[in-house]
C-alpha positions in Angstrom: 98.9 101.4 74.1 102.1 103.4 74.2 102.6 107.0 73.8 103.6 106.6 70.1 100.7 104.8 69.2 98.2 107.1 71.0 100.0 110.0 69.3 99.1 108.0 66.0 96.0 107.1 66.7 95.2 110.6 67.8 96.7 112.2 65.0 99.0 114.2 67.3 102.1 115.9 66.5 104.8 114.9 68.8 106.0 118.1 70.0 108.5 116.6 72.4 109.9 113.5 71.3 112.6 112.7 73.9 111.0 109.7 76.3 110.3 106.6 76.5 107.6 105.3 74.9 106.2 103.5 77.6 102.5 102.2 78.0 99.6 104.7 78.8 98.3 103.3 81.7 95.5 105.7 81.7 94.3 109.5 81.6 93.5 112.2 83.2 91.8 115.5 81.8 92.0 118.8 84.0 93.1 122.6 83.4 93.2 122.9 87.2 97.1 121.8 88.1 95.7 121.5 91.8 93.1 118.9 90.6 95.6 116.9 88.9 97.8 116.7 91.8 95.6 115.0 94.0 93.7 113.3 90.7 96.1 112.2 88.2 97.4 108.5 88.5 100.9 107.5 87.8 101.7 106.5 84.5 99.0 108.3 82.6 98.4 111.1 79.7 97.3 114.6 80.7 94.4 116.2 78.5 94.6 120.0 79.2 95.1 123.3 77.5 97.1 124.4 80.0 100.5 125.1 77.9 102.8 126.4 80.1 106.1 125.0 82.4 104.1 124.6 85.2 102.7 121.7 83.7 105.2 120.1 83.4 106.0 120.4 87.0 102.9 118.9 87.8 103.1 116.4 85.5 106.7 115.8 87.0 105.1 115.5 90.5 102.9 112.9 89.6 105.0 111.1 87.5 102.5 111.3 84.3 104.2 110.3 81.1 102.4 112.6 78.8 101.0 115.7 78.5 98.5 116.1 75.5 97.7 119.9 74.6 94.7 120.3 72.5 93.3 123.4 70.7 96.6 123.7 69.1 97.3 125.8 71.3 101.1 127.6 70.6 103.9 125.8 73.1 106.2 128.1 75.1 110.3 126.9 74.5 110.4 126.7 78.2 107.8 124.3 78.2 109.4 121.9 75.7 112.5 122.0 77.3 111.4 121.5 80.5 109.7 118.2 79.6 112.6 117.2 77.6 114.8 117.7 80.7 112.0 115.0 82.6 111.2 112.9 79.7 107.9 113.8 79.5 106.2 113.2 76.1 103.9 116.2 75.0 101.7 115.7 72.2 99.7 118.7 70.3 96.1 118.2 68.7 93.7 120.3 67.1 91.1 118.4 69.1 89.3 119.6 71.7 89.3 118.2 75.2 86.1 116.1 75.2 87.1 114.9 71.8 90.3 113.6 72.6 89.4 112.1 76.1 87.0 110.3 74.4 88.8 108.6 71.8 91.4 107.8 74.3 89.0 105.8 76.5 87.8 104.1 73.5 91.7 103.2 72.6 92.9 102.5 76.3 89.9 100.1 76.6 88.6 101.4 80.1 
């Protein structure tokens, strides 16, 4: 599943649209950036509320592809731009954490 198709499957809004839409190789869900560094695997979608640039660094540091932000929670410019500067995809959901981690497991077939 790529990132496109999890956003529509999700029902996400793509809030930063400049990447590649490569395949999801998997997920990770965590507000604690320290736990997704030494978590996360390569490749995958972060599930967090955690709507801030130094997600993205994290994200960056672990080379994940996408960061999903549920509650709707409101996106800081600096935090757009800095995953438009690393390609980063980030997709916003009304969902909560639990909800969308689910569904994603269900769609990633894991």
């Amino acid at each position: 599943m790529t990132i496109k198709e999890a956003a529509a499957a999700l029902e996400a809004e793509i809030a930063q649209g400049e990447f590649e839409d490569a395949g999801l190789t998997g997920a990770y869900t965590s507000d604690l950036l320290s736990d997704v560094m030494a978590n996360a695997k390569e490749g995958g979608a972060l599930i967090t509320i955690q709507a801030h640039k130094n997600t993205v660094a994290v994200a960056t540091l672990v080379n994940i592809s996408c960061i999903i932000i549920c509650n709707k929670r409101p996106l800081p410019d600096d935090m757009i731009d800095a995953a438009k500067d690393e390609g980063i995809a980030i997709l916003l959901t009304k969902e909560n954490q639990f909800t969308v981690s689910g569904k994603l497991y269900q769609f990633l077939g894991k």
